[in-house]
C-alpha positions as CSV (number, residue, x, y, z in Angstrom):
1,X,-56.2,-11.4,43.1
2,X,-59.1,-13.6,43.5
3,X,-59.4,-16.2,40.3
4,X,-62.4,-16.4,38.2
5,X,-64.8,-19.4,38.8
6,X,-64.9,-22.1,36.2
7,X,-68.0,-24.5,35.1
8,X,-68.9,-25.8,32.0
9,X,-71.8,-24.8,29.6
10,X,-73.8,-26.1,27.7
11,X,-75.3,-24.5,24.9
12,X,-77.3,-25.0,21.4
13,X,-75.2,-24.9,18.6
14,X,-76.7,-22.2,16.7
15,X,-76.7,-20.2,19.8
16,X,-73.0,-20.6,20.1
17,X,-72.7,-19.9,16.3
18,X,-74.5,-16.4,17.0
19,X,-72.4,-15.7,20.1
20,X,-69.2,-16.5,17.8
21,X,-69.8,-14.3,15.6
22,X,-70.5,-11.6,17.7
23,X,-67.9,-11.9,20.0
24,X,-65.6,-11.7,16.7
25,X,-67.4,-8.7,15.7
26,X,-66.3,-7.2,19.0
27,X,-62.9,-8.7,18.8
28,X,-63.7,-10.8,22.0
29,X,-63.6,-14.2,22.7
30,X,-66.6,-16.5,23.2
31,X,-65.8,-16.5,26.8
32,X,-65.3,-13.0,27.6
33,X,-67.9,-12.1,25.2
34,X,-70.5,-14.3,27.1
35,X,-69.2,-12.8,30.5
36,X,-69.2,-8.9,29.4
37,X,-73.1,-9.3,27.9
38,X,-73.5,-11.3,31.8
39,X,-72.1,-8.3,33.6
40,X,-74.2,-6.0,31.2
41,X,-77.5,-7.5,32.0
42,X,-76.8,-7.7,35.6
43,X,-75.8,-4.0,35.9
44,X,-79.1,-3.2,33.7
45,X,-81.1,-5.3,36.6
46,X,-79.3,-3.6,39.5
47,X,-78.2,-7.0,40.6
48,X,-74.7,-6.1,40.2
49,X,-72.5,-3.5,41.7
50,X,-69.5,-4.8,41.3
51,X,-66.2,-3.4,41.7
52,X,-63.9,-2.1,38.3
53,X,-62.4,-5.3,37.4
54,X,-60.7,-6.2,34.1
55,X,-62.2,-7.1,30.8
């Protein structure tokens, strides 16, 4: 199993506020939360075609 890549982001604090509070709406963390709405948008582009992999 391949390991996920790891790099730090920055990002405004009432950004990360919103993404909080959404991710706990969704009972997600930050991190996966930012990652599932990343995979979403990519899919919606057709820049993604990923294999299933785990959420």
């Amino acid at each position: 199993m391949v390991g996920k890549k790891q790099f730090p982001l920055r990002l405004d604090p009432k950004l990360y506020e919103a993404l909080e509070k959404w991710a706990s709406d969704e009972l997600r963390s930050v991190n996966s939360h930012i990652e599932f709405l990343l995979r979403e948008a990519l899919k919606r582009s057709g820049r993604f075609k990923g294999e299933k992999t785990d959420e």
